[in-house]
DRENTILO-115712 format. One line per field, with one value per atom (N, C-alpha, C, O, CB): residue in one letter; x, z, y; residue number from 1; atom name. Coordinates in steps of 0.001 Angstrom, whole numbers, padded with zeros to 6 digits. Each point is the difference from the previous one (the first is absolute). Glycine has a CB too. Example, Ala and Ser with C-alpha at 12.3 -4.5 7.8 and 13.67 -1.06 7.14 Angstrom:
<recs>
type = [A:A:A:A:A:S:S:S:S:S]
X = [013190:-000890:000900:001036:-002928:001542:000820:-000770:000509:000675]
Z = [007800:000000:000000:000665:000581:-001966:000060:000730:000169:-002314]
Y = [-005690:001190:001200:-000019:-001154:002223:001190:001090:001108:-001736]
seq = [1:1:1:1:1:2:2:2:2:2]
atom = [N:CA:C:O:CB:N:CA:C:O:CB]
</recs>
This chain:
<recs>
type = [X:X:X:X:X:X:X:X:X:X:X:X:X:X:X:X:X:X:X:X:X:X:X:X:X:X:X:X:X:X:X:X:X:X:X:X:X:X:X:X:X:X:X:X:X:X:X:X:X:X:X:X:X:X:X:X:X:X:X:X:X:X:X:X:X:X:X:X:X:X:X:X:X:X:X:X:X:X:X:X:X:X:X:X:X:X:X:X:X:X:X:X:X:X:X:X:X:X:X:X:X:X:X:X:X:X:X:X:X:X:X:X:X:X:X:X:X:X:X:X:X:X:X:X:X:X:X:X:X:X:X:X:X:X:X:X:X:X:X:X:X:X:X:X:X:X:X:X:X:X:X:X:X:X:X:X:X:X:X:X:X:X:X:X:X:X:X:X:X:X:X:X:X:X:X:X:X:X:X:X:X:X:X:X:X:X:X:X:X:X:X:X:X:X:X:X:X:X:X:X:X:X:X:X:X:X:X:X:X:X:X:X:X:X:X:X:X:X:X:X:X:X:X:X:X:X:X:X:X:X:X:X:X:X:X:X:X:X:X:X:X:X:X:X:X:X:X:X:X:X:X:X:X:X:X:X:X:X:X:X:X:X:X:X:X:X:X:X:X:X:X:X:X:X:X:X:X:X:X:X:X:X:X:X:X:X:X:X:X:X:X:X:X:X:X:X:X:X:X:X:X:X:X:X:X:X:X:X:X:X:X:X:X:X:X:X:X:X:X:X:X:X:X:X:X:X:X:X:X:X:X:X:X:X:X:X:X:X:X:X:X:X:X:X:X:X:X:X:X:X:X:X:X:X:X:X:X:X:X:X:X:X:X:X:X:X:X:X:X:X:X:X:X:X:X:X:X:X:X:X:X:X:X:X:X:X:X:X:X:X:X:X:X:X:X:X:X:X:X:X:X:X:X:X:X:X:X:X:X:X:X:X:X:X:X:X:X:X:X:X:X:X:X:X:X:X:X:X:X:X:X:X:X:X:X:X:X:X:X:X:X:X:X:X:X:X:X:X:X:X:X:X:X:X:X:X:X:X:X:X:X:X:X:X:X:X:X:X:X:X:X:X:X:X:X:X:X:X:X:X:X:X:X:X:X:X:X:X:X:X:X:X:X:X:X:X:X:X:X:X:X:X:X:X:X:X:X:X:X:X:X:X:X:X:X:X:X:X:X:X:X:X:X:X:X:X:X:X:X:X:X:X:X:X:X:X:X:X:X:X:X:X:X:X:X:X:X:X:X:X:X:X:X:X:X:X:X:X:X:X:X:X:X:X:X:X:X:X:X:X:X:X:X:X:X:X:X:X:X:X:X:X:X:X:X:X:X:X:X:X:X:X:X:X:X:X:X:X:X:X:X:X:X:X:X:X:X:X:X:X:X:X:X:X:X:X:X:X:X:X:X:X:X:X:X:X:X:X:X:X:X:X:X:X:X:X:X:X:X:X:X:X:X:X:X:X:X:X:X:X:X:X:X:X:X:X:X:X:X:X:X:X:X:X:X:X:X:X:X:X:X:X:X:X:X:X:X:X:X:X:X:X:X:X:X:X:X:X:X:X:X:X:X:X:X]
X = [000835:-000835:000881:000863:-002695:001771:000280:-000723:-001092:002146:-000039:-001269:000298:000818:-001518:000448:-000252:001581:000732:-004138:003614:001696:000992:000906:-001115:000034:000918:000018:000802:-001508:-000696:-000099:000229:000150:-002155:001971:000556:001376:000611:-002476:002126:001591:001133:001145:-001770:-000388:000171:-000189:000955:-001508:-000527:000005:001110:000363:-002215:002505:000861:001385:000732:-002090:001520:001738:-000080:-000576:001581:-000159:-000044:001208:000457:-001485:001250:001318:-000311:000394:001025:-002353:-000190:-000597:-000254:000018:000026:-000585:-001579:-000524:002158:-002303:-001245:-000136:-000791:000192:001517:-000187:-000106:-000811:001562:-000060:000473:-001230:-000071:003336:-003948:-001487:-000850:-000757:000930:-000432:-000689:-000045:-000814:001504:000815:000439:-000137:000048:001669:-001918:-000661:-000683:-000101:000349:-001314:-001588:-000519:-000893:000743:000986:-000626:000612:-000449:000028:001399:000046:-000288:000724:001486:-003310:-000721:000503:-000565:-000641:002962:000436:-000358:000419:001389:-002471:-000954:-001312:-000141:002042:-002825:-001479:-000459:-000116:-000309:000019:000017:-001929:-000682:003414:-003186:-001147:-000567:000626:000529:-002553:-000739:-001306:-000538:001408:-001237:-001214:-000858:000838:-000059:-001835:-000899:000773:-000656:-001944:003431:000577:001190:000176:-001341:002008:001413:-000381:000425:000763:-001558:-000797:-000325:000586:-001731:000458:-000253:001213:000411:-002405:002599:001497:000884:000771:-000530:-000212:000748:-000211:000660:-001176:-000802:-000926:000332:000335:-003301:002925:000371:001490:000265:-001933:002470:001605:000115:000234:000418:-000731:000314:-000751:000641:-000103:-001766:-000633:000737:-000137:-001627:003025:000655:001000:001151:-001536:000156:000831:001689:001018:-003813:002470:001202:000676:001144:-002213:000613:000741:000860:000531:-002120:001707:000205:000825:000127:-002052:002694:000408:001222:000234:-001422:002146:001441:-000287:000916:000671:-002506:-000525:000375:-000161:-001978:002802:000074:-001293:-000241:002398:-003037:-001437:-000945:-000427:000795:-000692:-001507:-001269:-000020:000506:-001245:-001041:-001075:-000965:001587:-000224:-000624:000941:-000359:-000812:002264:001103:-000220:000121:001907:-002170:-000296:-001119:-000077:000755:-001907:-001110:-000048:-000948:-000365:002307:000109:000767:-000006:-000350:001296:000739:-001096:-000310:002897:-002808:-001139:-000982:-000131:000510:-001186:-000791:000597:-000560:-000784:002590:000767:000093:-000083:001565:-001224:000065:-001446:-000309:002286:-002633:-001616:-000058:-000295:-001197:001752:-000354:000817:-000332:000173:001335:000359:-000410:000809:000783:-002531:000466:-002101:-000930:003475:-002176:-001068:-001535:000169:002733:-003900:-000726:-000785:-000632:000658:000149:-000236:-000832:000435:001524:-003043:-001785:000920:000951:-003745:002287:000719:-001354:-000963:003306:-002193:-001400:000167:-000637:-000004:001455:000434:001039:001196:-000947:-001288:001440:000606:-000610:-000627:002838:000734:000182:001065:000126:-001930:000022:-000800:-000932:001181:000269:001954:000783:-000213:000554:000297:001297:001322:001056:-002638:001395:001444:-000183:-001152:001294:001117:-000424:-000685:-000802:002410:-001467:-000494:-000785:000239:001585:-003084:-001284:-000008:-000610:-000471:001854:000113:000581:-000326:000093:001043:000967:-000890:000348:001744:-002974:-000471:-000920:-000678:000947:-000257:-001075:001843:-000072:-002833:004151:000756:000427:000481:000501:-001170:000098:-001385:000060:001302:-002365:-001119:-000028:-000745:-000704:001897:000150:001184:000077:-001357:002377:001172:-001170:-000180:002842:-003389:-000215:-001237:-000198:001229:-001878:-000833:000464:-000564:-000998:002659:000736:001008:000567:-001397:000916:001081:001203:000774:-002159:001686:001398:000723:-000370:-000116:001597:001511:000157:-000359:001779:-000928:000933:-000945:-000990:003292:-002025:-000723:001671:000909:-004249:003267:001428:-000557:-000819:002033:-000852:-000092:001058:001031:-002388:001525:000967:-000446:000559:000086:-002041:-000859:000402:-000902:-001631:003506:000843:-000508:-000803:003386:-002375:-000153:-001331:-000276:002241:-003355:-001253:-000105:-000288:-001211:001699:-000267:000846:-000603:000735:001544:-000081:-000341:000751:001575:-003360:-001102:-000907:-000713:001057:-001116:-001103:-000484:000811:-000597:-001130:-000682:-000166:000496:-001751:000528:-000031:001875:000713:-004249:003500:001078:-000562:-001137:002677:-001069:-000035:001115:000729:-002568:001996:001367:001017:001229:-002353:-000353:000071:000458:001020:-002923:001824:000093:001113:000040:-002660:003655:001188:-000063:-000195:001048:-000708:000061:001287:000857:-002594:002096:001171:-000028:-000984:001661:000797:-000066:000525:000452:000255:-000868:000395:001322:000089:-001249:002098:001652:000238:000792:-000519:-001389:000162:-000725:000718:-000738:-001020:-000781:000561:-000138:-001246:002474:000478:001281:000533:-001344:001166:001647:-000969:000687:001782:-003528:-000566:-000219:000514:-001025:-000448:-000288:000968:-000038:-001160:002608:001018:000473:000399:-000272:-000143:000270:-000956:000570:-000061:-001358:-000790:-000779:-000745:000321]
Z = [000000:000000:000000:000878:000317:-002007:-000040:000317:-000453:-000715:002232:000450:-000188:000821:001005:-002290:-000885:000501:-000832:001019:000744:000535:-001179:-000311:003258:-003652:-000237:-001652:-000804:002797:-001843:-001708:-000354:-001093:000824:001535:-000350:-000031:-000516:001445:-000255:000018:-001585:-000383:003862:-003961:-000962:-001356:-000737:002199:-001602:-000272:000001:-001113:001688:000473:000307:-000504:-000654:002542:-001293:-000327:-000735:000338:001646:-003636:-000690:000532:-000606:-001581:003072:000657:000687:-000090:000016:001295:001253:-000608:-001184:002950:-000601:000698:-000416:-000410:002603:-001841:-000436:-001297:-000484:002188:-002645:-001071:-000653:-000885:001158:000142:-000636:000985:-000159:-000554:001501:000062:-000647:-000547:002446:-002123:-001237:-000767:-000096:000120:-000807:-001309:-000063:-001089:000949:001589:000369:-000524:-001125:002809:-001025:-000086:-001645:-000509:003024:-003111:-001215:-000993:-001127:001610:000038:-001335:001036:000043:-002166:002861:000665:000754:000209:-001806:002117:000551:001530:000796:-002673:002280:001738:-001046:-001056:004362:-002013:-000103:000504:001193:-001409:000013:000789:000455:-000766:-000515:001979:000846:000167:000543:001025:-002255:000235:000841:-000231:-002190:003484:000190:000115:000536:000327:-001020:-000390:001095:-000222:-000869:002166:000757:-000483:-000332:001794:-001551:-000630:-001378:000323:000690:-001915:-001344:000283:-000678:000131:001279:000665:000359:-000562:001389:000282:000843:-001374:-000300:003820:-004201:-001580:-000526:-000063:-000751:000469:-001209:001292:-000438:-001308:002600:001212:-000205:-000273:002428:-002070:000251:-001953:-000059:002696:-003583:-001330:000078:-000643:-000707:001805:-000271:000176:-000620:001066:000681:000731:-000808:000251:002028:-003131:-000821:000547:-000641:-000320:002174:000951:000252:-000451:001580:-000462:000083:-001522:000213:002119:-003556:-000881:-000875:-001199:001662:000302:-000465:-001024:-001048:002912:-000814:-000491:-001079:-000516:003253:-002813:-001291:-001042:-000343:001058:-001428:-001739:-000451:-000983:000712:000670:-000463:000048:001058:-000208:-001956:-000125:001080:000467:-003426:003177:000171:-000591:000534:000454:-001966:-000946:000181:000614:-002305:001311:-000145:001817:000205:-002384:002618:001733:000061:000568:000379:-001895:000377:-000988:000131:000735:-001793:-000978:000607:-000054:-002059:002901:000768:001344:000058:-000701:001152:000652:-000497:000669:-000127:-001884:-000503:-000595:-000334:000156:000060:-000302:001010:-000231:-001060:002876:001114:000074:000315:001007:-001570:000452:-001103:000463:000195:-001906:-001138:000562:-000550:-001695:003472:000160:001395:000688:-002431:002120:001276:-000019:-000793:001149:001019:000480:001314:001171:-001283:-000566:000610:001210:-000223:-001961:003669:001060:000641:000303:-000166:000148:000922:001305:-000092:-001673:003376:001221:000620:-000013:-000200:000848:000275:001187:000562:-002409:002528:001976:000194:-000260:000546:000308:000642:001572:000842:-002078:001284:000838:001030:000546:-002313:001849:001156:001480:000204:-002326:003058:-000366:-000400:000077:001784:-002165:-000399:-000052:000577:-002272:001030:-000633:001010:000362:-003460:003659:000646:-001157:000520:001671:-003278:-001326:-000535:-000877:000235:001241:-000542:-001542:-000461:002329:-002736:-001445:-000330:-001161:000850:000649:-000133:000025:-000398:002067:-001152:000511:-000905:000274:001939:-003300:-001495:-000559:-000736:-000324:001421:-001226:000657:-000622:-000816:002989:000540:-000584:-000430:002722:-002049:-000308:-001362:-000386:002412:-003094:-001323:-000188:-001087:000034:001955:-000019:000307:-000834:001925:000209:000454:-000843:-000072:002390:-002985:-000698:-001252:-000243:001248:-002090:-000556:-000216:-001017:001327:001283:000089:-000325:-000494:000214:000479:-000671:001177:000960:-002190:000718:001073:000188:001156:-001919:000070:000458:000020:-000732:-000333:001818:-000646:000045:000819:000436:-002198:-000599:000161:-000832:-000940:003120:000606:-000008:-000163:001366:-001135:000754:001330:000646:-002933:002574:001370:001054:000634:-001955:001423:001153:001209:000568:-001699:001755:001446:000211:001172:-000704:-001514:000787:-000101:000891:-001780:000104:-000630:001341:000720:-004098:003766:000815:001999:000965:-003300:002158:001468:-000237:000962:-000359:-001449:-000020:000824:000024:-002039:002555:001262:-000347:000833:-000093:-002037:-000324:-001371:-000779:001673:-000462:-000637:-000627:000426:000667:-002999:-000307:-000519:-000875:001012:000485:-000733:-001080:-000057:001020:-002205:-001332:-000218:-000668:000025:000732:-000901:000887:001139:-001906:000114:-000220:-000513:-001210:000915:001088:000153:-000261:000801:000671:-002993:-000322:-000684:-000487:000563:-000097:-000826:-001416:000122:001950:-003263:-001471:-000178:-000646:000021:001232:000451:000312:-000480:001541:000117:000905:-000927:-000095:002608:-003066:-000867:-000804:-000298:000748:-001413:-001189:000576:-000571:-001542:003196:000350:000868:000239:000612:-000609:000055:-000807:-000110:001255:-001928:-001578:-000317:-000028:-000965:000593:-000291:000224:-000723:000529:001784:001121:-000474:000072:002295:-002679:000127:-001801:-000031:003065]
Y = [-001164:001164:001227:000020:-001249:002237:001011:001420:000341:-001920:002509:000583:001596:000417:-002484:002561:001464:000775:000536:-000157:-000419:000708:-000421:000774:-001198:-000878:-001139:000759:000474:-003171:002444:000437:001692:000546:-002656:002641:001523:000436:000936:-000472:-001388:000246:-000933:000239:-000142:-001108:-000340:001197:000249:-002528:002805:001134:000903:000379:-000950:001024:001069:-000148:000742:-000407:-001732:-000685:-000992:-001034:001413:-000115:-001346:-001097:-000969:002366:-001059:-001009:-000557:-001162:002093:-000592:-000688:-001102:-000220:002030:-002564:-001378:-000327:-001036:001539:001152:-000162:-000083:-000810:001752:000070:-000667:-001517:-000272:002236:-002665:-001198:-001118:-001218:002075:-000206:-000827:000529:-000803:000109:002012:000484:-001102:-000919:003167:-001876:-000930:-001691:-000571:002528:-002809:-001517:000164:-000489:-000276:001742:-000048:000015:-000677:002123:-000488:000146:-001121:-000212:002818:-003222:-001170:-001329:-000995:002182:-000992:-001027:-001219:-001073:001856:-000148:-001056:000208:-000840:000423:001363:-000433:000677:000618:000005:-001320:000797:000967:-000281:-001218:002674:000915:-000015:-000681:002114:-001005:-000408:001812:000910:-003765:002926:001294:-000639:-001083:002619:-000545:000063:001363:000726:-002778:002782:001228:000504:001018:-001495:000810:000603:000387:001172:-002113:000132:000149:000874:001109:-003645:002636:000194:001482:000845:-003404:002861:001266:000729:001015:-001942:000243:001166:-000369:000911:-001313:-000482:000474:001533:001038:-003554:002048:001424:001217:001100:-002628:001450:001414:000351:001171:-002005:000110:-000142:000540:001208:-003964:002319:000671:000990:000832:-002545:002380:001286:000865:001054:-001605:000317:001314:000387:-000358:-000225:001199:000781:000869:000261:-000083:000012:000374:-001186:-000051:001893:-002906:-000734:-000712:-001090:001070:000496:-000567:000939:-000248:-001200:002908:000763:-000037:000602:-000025:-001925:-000198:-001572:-000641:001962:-001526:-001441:000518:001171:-002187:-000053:-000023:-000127:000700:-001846:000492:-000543:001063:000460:-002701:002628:001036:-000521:-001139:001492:000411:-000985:-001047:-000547:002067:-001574:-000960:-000963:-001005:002397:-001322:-000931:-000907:-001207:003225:-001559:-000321:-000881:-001089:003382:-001406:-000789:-001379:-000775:003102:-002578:-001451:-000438:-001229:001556:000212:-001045:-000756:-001190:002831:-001069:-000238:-001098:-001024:003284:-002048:-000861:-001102:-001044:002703:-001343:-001666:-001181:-001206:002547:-000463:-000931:-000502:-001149:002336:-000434:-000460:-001393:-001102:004042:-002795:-000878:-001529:-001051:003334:-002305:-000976:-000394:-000623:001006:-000138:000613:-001296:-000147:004049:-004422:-001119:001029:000339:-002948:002752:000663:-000857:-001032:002495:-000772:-000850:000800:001111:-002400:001014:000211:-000375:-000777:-000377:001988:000040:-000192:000768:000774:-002923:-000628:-000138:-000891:-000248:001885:-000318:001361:000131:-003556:004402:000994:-000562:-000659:003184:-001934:-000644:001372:000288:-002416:002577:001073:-000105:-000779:002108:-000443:001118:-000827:-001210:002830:-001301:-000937:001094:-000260:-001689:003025:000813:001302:000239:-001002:001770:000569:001089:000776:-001588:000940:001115:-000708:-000830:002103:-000945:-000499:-000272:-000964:002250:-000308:-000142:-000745:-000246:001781:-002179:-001291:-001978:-001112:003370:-001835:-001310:-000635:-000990:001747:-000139:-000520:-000819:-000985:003907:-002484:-000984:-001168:-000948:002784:-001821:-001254:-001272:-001151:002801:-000806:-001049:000132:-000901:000985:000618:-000947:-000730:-000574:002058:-001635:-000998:-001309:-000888:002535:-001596:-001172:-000665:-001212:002003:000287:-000852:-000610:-001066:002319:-000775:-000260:-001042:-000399:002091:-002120:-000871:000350:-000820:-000481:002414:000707:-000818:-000675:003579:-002535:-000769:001150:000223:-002364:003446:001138:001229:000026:-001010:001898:001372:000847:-000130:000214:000577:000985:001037:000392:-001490:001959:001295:000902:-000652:-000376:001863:001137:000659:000887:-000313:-001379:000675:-001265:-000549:002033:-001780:-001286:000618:-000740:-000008:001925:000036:000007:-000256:001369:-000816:-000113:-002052:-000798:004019:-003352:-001738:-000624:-000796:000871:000367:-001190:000966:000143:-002240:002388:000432:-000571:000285:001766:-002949:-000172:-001216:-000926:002167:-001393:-000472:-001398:-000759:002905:-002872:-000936:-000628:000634:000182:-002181:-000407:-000565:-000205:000241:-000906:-000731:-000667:000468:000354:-002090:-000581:-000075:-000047:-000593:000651:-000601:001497:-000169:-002133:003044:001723:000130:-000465:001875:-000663:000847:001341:000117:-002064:003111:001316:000126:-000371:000801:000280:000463:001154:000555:-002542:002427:001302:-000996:-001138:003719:-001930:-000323:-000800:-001044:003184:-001563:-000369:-001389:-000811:002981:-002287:-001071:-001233:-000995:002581:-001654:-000487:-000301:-001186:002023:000101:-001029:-000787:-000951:002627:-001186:-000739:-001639:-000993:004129:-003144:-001067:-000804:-001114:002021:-000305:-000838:-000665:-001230:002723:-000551:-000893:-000949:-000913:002080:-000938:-001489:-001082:-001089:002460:-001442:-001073:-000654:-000979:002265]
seq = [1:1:1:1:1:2:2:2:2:2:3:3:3:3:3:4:4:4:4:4:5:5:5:5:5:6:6:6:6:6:7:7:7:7:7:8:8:8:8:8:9:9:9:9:9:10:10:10:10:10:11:11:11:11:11:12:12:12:12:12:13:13:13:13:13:14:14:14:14:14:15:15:15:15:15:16:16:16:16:16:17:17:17:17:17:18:18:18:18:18:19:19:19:19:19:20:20:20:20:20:21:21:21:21:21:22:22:22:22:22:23:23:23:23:23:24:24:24:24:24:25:25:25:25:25:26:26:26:26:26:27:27:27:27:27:28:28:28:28:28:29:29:29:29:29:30:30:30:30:30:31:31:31:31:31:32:32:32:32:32:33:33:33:33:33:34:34:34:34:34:35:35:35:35:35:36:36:36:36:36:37:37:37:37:37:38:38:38:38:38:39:39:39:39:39:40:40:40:40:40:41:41:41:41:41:42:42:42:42:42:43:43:43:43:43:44:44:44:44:44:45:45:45:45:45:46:46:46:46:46:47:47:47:47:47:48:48:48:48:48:49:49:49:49:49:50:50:50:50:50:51:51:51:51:51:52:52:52:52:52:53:53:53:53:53:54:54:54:54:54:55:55:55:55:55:56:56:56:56:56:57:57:57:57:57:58:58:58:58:58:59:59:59:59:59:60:60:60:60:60:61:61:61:61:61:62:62:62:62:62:63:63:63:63:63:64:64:64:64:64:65:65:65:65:65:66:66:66:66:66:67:67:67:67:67:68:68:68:68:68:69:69:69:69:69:70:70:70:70:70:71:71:71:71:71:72:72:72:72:72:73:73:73:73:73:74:74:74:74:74:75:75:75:75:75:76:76:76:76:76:77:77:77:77:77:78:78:78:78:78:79:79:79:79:79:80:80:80:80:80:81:81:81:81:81:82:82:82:82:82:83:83:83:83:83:84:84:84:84:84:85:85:85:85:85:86:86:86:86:86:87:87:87:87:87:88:88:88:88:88:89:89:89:89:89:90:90:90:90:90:91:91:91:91:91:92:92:92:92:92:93:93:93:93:93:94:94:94:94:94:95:95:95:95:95:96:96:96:96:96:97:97:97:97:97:98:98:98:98:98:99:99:99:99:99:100:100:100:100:100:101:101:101:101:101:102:102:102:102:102:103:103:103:103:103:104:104:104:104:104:105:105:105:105:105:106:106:106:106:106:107:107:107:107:107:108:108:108:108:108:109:109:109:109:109:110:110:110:110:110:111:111:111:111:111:112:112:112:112:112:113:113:113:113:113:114:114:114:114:114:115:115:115:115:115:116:116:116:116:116:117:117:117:117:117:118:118:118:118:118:119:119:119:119:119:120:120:120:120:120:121:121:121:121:121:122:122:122:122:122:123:123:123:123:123:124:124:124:124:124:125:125:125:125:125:126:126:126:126:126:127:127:127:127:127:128:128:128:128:128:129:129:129:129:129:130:130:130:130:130:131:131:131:131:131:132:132:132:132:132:133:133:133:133:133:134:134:134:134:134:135:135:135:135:135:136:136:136:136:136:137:137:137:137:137:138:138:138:138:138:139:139:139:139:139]
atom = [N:CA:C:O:CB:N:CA:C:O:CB:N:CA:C:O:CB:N:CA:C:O:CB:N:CA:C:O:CB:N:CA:C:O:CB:N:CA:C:O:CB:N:CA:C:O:CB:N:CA:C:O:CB:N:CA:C:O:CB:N:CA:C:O:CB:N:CA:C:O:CB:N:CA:C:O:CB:N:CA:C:O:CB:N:CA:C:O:CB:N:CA:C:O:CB:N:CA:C:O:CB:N:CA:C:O:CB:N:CA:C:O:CB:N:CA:C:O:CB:N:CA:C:O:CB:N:CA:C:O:CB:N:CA:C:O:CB:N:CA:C:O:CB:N:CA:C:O:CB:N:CA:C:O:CB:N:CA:C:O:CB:N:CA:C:O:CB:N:CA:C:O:CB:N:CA:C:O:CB:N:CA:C:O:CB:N:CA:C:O:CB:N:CA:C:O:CB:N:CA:C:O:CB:N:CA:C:O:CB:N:CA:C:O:CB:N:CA:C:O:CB:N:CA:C:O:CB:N:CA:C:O:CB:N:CA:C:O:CB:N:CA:C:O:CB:N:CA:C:O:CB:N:CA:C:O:CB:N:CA:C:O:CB:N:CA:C:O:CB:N:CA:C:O:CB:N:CA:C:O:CB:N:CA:C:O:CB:N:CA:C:O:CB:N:CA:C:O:CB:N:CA:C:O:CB:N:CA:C:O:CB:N:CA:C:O:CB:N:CA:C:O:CB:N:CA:C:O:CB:N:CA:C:O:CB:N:CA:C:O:CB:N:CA:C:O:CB:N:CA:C:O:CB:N:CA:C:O:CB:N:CA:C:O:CB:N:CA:C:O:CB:N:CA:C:O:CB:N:CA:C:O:CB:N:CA:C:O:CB:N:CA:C:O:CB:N:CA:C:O:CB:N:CA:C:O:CB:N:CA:C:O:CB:N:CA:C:O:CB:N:CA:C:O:CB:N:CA:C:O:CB:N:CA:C:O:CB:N:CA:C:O:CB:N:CA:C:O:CB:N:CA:C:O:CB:N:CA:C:O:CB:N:CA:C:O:CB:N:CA:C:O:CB:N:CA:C:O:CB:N:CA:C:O:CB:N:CA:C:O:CB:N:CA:C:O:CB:N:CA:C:O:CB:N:CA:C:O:CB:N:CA:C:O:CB:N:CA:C:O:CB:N:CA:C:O:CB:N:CA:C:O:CB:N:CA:C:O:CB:N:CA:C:O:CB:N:CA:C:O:CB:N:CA:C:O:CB:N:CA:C:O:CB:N:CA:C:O:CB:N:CA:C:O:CB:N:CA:C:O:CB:N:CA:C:O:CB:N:CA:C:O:CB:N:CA:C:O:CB:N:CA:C:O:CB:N:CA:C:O:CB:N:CA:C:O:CB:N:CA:C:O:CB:N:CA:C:O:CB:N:CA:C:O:CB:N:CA:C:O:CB:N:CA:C:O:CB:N:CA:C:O:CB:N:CA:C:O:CB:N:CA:C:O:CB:N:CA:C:O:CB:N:CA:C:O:CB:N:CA:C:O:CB:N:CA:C:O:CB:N:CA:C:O:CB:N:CA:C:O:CB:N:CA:C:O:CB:N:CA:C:O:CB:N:CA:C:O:CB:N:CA:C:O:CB:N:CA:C:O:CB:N:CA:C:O:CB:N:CA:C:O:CB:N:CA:C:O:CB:N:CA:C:O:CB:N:CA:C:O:CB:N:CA:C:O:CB:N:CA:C:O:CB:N:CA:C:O:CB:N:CA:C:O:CB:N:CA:C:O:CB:N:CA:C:O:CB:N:CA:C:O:CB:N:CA:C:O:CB:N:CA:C:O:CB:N:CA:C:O:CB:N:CA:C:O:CB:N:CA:C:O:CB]
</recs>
């Protein structure tokens, strides 16, 4: 699961880490997992035109990059919220589409609210992008 920090910063830096899960996602070597929440703080997070000052990417160019992840990307209904759970109430829709999803990982740059959160689950791994591909590799 990829969660909007990941993909903005992919956006920003064609070098980093996030890029090169971007670049998984879109030649479909992980699955990336939407649900009408995530989908939403997406369409919010590209509206902000400020935040997108120092981008090579127009906003069009942003919003096809965007509709490319969606075109690969596995659409998941959240049929059990897991709250409280996160201490940032806004945070707690990408845990419960990891878990309805069955995701193994969620790829954050938001590490310090993810590892406070009240409920654990085994199977999921809270990483930043970095940590995620030097895993992948391992295994």
């Amino acid at each position: 699961m990829i969660d909007t920090n990941v993909f903005v910063s992919a956006l920003l830096n064609r070098n980093g880490a996030p890029r090169e899960v971007l670049r998984l996602a879109l030649r479909r070597d992980v699955q990336p997992v939407f649900s009408a929440a995530l989908f939403a703080e997406y369409e919010d997070v590209l509206a902000r035109q400020s935040l997108f000052a120092r981008c090579a990417l127009d906003a069009a160019e942003r919003e096809a990059l965007f509709d490319a992840l969606l075109s690969v990307s596995e659409w998941v209904r959240i049929h059990f919220l897991w709250r409280p759970n996160l201490p940032d109430e806004a945070d707690n829709h990408v845990i419960e589409l990891a878990i309805a999803s069955a995701a193994r990982a969620v790829v954050t740059a938001n590490l310090a609210d993810f590892k406070r959160a009240e409920l654990l689950f085994p199977g999921l791994t809270i990483c930043d992008a970095g940590t995620y591909l030097k895993e992948r590799k391992s295994t």
